[in-house]
Structure formats: structure tokens, C-alpha cells
N, CA and C of each residue as an Amber inpcrd file, in Angstrom:
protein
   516
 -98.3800000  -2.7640000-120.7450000 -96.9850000  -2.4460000-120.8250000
 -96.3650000  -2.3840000-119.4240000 -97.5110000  -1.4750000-118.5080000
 -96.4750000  -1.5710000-116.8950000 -96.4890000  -2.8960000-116.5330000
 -97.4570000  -4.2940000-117.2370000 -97.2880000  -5.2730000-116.3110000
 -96.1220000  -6.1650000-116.9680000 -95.8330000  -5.6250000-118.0090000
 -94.5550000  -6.6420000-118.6400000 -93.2910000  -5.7940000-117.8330000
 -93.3510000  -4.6340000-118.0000000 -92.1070000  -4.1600000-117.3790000
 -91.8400000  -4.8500000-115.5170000 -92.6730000  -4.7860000-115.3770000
 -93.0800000  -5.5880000-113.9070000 -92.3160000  -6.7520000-113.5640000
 -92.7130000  -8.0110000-114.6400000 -92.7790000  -9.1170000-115.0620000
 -91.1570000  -8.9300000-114.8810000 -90.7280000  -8.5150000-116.3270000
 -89.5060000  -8.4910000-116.4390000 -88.3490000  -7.8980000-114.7180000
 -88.8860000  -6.8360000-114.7090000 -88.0700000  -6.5090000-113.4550000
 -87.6730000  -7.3600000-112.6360000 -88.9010000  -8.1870000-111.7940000
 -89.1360000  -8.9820000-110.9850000 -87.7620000 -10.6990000-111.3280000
 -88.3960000 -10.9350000-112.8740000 -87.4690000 -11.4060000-113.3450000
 -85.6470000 -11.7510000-113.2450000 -85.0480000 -10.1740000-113.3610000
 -84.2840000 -10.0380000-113.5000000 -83.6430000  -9.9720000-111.8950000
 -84.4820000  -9.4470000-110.6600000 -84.1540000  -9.4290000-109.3720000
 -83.9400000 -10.8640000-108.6520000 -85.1630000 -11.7340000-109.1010000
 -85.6320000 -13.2660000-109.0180000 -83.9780000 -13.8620000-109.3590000
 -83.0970000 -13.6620000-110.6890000 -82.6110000 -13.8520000-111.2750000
 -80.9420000 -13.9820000-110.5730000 -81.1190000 -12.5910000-110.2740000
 -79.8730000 -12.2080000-109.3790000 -79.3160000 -12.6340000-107.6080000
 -80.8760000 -12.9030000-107.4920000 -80.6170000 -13.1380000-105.9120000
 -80.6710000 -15.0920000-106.0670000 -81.0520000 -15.8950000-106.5490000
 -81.5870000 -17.2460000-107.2400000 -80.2860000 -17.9790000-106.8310000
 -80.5330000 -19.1550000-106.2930000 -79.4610000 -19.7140000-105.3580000
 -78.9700000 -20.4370000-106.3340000 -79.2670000 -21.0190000-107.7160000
 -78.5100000 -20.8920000-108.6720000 -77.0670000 -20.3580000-108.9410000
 -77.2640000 -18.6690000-108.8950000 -76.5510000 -17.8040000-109.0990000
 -75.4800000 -17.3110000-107.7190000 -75.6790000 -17.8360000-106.7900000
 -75.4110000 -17.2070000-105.3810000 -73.3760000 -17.9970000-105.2270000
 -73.2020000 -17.5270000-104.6780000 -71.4160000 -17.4390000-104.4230000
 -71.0900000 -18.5590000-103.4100000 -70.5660000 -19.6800000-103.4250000
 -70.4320000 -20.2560000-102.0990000 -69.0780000 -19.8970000-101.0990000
 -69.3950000 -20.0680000 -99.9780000 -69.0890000 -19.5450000 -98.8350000
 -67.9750000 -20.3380000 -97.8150000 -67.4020000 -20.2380000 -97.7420000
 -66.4250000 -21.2300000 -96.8460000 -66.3000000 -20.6080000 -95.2360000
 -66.8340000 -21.0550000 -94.6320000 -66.8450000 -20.6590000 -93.1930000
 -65.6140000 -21.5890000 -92.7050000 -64.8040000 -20.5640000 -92.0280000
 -63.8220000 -21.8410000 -91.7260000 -64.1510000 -21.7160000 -89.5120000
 -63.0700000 -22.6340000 -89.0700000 -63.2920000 -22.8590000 -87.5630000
 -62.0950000 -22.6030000 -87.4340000 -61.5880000 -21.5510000 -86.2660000
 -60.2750000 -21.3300000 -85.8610000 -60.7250000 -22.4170000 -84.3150000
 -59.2900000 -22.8700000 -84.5360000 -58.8320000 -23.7030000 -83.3280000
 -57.2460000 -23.6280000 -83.4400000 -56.8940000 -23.2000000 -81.5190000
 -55.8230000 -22.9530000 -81.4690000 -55.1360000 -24.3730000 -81.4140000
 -54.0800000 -24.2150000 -82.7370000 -53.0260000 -25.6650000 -82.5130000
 -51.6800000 -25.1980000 -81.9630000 -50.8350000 -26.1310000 -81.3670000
 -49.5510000 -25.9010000 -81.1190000 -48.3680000 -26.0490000 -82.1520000
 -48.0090000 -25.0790000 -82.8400000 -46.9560000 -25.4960000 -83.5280000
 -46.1620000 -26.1950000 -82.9750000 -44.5110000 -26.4340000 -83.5900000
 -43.4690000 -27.3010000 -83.0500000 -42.7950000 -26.3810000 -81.8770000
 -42.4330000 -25.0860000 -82.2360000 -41.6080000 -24.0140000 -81.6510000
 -42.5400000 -23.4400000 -80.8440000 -43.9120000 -23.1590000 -80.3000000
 -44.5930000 -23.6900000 -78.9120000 -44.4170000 -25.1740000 -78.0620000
 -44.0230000 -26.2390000 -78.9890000 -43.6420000 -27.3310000 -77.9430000
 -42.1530000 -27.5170000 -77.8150000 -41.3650000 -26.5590000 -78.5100000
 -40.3560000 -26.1090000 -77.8670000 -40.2760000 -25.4590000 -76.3940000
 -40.5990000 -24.5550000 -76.5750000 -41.0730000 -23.4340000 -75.8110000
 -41.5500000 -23.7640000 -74.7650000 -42.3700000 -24.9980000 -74.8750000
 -43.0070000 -25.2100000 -73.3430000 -41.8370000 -25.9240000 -72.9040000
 -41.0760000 -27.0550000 -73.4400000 -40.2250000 -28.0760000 -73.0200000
 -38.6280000 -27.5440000 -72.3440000 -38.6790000 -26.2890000 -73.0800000
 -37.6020000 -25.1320000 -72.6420000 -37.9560000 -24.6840000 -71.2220000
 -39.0740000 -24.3060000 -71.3300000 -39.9680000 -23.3180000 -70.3810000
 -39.3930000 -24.4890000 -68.5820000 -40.3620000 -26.2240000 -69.0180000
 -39.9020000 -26.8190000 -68.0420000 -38.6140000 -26.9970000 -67.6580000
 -37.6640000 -27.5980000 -68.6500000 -36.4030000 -27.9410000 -68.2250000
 -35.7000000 -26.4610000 -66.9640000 -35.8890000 -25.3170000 -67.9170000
 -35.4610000 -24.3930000 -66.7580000 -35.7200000 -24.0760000 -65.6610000
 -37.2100000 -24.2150000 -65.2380000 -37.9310000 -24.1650000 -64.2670000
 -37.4160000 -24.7460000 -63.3020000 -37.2200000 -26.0670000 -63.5170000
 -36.8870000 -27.6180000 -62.8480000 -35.0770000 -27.4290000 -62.8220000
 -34.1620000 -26.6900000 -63.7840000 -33.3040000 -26.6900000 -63.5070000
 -33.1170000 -25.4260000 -61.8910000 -33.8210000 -24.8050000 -62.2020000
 -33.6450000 -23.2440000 -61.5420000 -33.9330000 -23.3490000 -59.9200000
 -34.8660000 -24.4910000 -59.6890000 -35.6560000 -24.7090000 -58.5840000
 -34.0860000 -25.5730000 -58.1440000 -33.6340000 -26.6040000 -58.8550000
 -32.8160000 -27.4740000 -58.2990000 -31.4500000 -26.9380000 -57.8510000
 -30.8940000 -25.9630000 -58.7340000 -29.1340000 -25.7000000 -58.6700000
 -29.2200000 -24.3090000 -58.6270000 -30.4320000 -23.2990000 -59.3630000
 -29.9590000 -21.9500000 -59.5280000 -29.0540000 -21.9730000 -61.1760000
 -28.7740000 -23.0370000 -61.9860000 -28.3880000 -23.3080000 -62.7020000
 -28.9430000 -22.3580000 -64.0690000 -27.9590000 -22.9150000 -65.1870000
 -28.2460000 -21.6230000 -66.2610000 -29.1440000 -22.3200000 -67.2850000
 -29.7560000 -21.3640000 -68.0120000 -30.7270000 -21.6010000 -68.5510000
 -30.6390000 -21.7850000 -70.4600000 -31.5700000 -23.1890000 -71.0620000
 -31.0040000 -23.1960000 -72.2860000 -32.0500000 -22.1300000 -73.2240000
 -31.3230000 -21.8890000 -74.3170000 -31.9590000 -21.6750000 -75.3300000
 -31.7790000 -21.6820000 -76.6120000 -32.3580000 -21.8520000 -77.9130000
 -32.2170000 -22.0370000 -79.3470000 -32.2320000 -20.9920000 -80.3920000
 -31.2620000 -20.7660000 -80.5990000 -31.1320000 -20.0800000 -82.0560000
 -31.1800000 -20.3250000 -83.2830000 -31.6080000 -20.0130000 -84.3910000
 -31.8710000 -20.5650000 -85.6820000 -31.1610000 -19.5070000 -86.3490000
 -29.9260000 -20.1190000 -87.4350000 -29.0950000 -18.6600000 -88.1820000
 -29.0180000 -19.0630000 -89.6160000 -29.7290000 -18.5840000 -90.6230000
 -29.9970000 -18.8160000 -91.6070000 -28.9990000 -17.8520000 -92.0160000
 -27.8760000 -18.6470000 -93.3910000 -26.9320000 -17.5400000 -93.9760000
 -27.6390000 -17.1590000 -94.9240000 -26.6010000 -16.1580000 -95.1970000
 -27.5690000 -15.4410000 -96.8460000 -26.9130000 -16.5080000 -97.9250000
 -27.7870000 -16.5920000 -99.0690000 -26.9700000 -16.8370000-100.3140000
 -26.1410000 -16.6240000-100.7470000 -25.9460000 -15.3060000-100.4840000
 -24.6850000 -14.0270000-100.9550000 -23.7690000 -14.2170000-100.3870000
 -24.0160000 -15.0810000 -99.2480000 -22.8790000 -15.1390000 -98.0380000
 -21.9460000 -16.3970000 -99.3370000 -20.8600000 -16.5230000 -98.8300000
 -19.6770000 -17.1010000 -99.5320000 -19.7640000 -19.0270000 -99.7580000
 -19.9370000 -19.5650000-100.0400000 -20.3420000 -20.8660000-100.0890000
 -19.7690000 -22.0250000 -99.1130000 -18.9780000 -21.3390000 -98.1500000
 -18.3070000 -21.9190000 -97.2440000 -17.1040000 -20.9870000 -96.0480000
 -17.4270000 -20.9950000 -94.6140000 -16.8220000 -19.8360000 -94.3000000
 -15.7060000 -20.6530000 -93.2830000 -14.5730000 -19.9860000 -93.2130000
 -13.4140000 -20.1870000 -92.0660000 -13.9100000 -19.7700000 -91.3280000
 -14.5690000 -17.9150000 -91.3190000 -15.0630000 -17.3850000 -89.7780000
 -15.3360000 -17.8930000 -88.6560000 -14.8780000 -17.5650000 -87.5610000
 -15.1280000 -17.6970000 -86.1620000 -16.5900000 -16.9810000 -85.9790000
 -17.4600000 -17.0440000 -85.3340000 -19.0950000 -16.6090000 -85.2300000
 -19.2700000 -16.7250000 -84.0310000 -19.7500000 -15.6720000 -83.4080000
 -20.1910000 -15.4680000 -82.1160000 -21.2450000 -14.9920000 -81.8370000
 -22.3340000 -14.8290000 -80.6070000 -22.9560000 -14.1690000 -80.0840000
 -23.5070000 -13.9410000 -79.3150000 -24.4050000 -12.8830000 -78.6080000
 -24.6420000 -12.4590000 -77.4040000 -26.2410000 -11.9680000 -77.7910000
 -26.7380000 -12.7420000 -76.3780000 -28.2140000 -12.6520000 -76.3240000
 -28.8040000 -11.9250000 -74.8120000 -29.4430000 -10.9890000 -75.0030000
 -29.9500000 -10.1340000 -74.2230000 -31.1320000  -9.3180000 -73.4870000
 -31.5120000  -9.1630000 -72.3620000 -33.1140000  -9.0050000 -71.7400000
 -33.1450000  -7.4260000 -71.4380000 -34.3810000  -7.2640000 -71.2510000
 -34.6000000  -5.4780000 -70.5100000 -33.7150000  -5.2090000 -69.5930000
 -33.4920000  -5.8580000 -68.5270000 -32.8590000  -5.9790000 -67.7360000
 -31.0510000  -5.8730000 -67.9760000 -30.6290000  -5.9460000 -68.8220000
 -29.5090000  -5.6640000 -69.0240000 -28.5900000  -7.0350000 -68.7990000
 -28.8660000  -8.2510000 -68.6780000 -28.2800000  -9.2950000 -68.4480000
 -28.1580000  -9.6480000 -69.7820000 -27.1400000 -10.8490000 -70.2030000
 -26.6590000 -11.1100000 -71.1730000 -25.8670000 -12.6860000 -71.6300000
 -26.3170000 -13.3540000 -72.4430000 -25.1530000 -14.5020000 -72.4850000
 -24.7380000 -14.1280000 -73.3990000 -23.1710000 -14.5080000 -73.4920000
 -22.4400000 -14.6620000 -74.4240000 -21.5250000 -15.6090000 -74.7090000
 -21.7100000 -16.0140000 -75.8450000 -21.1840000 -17.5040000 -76.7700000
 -20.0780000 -17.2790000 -77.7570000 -18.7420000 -16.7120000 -77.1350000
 -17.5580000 -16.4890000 -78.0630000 -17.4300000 -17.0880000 -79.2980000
 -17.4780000 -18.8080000 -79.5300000 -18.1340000 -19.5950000 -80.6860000
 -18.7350000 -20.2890000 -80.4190000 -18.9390000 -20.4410000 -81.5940000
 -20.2420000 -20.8850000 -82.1990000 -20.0620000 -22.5270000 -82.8910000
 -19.0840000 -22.9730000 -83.3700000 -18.6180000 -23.5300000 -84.0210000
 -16.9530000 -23.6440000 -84.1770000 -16.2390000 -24.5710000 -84.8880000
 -15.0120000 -24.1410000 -85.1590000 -15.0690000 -23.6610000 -86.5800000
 -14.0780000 -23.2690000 -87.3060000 -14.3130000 -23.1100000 -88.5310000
 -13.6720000 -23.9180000 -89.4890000 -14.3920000 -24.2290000 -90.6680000
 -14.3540000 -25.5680000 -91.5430000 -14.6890000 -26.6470000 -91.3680000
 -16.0850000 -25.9950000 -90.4300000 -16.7930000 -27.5990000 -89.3930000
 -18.1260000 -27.3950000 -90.4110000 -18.7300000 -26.9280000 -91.2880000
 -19.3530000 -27.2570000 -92.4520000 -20.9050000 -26.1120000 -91.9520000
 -21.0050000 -25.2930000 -90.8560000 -21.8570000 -24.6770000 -90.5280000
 -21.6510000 -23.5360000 -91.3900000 -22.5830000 -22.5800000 -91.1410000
 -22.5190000 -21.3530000 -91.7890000 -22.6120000 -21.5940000 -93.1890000
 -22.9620000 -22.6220000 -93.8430000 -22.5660000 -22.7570000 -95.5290000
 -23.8710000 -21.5790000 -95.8990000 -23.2810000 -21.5350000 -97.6370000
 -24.2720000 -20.6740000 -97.9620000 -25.7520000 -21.0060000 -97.8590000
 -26.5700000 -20.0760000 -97.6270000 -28.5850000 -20.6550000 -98.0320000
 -28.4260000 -21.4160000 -96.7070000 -27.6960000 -22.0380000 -96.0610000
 -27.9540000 -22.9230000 -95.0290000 -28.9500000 -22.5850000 -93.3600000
 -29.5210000 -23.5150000 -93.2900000 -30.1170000 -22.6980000 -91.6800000
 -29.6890000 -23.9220000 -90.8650000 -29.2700000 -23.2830000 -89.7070000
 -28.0800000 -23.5980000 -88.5560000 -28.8300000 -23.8530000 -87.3670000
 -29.0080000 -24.9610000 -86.1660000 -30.3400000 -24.6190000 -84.8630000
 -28.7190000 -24.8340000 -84.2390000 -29.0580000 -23.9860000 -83.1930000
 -27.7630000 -23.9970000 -81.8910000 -28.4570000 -23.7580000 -80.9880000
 -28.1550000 -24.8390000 -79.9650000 -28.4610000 -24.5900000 -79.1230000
 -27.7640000 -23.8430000 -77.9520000 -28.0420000 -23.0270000 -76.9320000
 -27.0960000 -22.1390000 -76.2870000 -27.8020000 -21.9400000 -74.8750000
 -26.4990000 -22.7420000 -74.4820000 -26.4450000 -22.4730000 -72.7630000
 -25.5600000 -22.1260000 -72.0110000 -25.7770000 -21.5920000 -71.0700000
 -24.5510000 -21.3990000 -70.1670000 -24.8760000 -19.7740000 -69.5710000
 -24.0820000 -19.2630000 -68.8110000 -23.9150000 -17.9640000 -68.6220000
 -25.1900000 -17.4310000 -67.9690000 -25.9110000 -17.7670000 -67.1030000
 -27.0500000 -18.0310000 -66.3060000 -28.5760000 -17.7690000 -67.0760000
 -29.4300000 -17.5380000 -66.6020000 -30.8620000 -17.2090000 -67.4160000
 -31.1070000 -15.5990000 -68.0410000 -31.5500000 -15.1610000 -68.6930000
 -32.2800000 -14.3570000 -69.0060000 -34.0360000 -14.0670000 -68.9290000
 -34.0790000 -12.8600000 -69.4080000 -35.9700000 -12.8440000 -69.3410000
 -35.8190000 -13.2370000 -71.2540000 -36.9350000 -12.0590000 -71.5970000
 -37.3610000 -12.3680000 -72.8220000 -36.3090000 -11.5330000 -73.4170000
 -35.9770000 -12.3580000 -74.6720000 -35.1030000 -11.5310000 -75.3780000
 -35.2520000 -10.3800000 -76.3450000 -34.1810000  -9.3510000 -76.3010000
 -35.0390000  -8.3810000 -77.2380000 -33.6840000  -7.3800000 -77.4600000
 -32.4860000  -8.5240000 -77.4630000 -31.1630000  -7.9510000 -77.9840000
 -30.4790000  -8.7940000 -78.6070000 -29.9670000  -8.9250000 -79.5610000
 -29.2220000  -9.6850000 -80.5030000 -27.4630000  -9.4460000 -81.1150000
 -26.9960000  -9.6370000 -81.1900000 -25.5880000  -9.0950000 -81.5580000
 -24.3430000 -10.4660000 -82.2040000 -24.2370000 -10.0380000 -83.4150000
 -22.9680000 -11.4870000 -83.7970000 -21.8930000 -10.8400000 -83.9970000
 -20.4800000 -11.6140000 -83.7060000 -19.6910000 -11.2670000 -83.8470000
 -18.8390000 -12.2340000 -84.8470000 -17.9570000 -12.0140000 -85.6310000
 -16.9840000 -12.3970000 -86.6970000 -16.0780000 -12.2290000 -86.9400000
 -14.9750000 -13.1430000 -86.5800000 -13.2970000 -12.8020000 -86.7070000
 -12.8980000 -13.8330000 -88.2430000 -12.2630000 -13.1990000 -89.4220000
 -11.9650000 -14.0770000 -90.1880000 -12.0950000 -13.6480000 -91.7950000
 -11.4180000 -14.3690000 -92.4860000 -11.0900000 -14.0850000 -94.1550000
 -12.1490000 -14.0720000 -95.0120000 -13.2290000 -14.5180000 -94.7360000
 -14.5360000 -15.2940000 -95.8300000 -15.4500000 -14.2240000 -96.1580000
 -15.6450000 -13.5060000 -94.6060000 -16.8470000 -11.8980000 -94.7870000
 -18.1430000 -12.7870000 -94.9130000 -18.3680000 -13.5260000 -93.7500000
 -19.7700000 -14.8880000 -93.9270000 -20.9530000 -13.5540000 -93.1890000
 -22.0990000 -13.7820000 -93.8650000 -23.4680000 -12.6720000 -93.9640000
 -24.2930000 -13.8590000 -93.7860000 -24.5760000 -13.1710000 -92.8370000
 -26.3930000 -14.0060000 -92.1980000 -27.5320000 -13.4780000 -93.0090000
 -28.8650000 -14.0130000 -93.0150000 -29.0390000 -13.5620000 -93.4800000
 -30.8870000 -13.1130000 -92.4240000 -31.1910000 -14.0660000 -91.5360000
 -31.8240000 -13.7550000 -90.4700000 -31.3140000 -14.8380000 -88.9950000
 -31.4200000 -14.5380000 -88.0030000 -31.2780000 -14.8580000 -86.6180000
 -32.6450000 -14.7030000 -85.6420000 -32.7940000 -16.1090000 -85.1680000
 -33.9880000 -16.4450000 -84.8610000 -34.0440000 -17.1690000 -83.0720000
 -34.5590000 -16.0380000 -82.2010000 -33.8920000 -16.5300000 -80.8570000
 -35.1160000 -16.9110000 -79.9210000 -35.1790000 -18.2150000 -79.4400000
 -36.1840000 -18.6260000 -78.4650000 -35.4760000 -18.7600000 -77.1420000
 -36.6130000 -18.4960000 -76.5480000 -35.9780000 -18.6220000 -74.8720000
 -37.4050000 -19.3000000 -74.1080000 -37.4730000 -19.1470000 -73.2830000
 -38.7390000 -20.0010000 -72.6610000 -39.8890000 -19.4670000 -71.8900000
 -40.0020000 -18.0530000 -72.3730000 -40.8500000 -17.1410000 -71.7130000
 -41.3680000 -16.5760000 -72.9240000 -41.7210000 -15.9550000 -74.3690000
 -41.9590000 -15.1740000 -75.0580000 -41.7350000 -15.8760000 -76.4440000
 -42.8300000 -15.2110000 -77.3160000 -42.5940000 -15.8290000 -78.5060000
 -41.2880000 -15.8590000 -79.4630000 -40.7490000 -16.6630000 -80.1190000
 -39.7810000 -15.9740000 -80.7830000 -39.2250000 -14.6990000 -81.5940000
 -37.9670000 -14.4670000 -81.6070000 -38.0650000 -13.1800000 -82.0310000
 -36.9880000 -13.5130000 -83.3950000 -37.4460000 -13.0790000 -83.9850000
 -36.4890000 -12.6100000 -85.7580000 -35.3010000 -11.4260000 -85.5060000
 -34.4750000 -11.3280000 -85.5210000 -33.7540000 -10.0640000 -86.3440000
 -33.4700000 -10.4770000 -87.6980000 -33.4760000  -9.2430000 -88.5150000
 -33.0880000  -9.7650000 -90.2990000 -32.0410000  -8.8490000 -90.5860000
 -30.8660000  -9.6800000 -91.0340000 -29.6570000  -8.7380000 -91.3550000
 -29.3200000  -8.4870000 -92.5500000 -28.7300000  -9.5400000 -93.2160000
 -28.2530000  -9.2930000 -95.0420000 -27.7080000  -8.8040000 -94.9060000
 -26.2990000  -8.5990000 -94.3460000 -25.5400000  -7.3060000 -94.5320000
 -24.4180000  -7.9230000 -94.1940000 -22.9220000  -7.7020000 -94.4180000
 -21.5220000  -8.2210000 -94.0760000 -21.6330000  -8.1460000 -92.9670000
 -21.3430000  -8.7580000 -91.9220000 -20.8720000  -8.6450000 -90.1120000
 -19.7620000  -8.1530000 -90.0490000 -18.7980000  -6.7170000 -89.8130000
 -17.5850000  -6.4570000 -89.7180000 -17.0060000  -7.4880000 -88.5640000
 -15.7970000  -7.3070000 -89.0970000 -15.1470000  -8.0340000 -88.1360000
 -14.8100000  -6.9770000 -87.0540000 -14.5830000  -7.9030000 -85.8600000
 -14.0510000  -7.4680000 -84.8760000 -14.6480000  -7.5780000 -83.3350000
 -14.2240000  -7.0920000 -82.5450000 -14.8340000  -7.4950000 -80.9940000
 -16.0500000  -6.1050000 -81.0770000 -16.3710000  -5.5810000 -81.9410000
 -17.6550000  -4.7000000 -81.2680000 -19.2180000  -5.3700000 -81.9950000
 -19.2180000  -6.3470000 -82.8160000 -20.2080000  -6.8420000 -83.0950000
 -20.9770000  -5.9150000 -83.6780000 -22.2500000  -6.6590000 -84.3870000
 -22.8360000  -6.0300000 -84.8080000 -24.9190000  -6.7200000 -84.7450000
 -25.2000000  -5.8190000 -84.3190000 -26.5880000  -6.3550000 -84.3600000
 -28.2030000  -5.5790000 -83.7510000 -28.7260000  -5.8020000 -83.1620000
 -29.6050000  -4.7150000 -82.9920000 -30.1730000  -5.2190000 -81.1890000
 -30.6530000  -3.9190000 -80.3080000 -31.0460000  -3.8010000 -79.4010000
 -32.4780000  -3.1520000 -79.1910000 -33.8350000  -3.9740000 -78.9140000
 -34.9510000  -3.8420000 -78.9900000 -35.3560000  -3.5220000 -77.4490000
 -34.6340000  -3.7710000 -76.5470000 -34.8740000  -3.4820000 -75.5840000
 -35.3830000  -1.9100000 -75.3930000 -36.6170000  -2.0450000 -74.1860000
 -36.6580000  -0.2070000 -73.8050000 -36.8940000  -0.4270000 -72.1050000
């Protein structure tokens, strides 16, 4: 009797561990690739470099402004904004667009590019501004510059109108 119970045990262990029965395994290989918005980033990175060395000149960078759905299916608004470093420096882009030039539509995502108003460091202040009848709602704002990874702010929310803007300051 102990040698059947044996038997069996052995069996049932044989059974469980049995490469038959065993789980396969996916080992994967990380290798660092470059997305697109790293070969942004570097191509940003040079142009300024090479501008900065040559004139002292101002520096570009790209924004991505995805409206909300909710936002109105087409806006008159005037759209502005101002991009900002630790340092307290700042560009600012009164517009953005004219209005009834087909930007800002609803669900839509927007790339602007934005230069002027000399360089910044890394950004880590955001702010839009909105003069106009429609009440157009972003719905995230997406800011590269040529030093730091990109940064998100996420809004969903009406932009009041008026000259005090509205948006958030990450800086410390």
C-alpha cells in the first residue's frame, strides 16, 4: 500500500512539473528606439544651437492642442499662449491663428509651431488665452522645446475669456 501511494504521488508531482504541462515564456529584449518626437527633439535641439551660436537668435518650438469634443464644432475664438521656464522667462504668442481659419475644430489636434520671443529652458508653465463668442475647450496641450521631454497639461474645462488666461505653472 505505501508503495502505490508512492507510485501515485510521484506520479502526480512527475505530472505537474512535465514539460508537457509547463507555461511558455516570452522573454522579450528591450532596445532603446527613437520615437518621432525624440527626432524632433534632437532636430529642434540642433537648429537652436546653430541658431544661438550664429545671431543670439530666438528659439523654435512645437505645440500640439488637441480640442475637446465638447468643445463647439467650430470656433471664431482668438487663442493664445504663453510658454514658460524656472527661470521666469517666457514666450508669448497673442494668436494663434485667425478665426474661421478651420483650427481649433472639435476632437481636432492642432501642431503649431512657435517661435519668436527669444529661448527658454525646459518648460514647465503653460497658459491659453481666449477672446470670443464660441467658449472653444481644449482638451490637452502638448509642449516640446529642445532640452526635456515633452510635457502634457490636461484641461477639459471652458478657457474664460479674457487677458488673465488660464492654465497651470509647474515650475519650482
Amino acid at each position: 500500500m505505501k508503495a502505490l501511494t508512492f507510485i501515485l504521488t510521484f506520479c502526480i508531482i512527475a505530472a505537474a512539473f512535465s514539460p508537457a504541462s509547463a507555461t511558455p515564456t516570452v522573454v522579450a529584449i528591450h532596445q532603446h528606439q527613437l520615437n518621432e518626437f525624440s527626432k524632433l527633439n534632437k532636430t529642434l535641439y540642433r537648429l537652436n544651437e546653430t541658431r544661438r551660436e550664429l545671431d543670439g537668435g530666438d528659439c523654435d518650438y512645437v505645440v500640439t492642442i488637441k480640442t475637446s469634443c465638447s468643445s463647439p464644432s467650430h470656433t471664431r475664438d482668438q487663442i493664445g499662449l504663453s510658454l514658460g521656464d524656472a527661470d521666469g522667462s517666457k514666450i508669448y504668442v497673442p494668436k494663434l491663428d485667425a478665426p474661421d481659419s478651420g483650427r481649433f475644430d472639435s476632437c481636432a489636434i492642432d501642431v503649431i509651431p512657435v517661435s519668436g520671443g527669444g529661448c527658454i529652458k525646459s518648460i514647465c508653465s503653460h497658459f491659453l488665452f481666449r477672446s470670443g463668442p464660441d467658449g472653444w475647450r481644449p482638451e490637452t496641450v502638448t509642449a516640446y522645446d529642445y532640452i526635456s521631454p515633452p510635457i502634457t497639461f490636461f484641461y477639459d474645462i471652458d478657457i474664460p475669456e479674457g487677458d488673465g488666461g488660464y492654465g497651470y505653472n509647474y515650475c519650482h
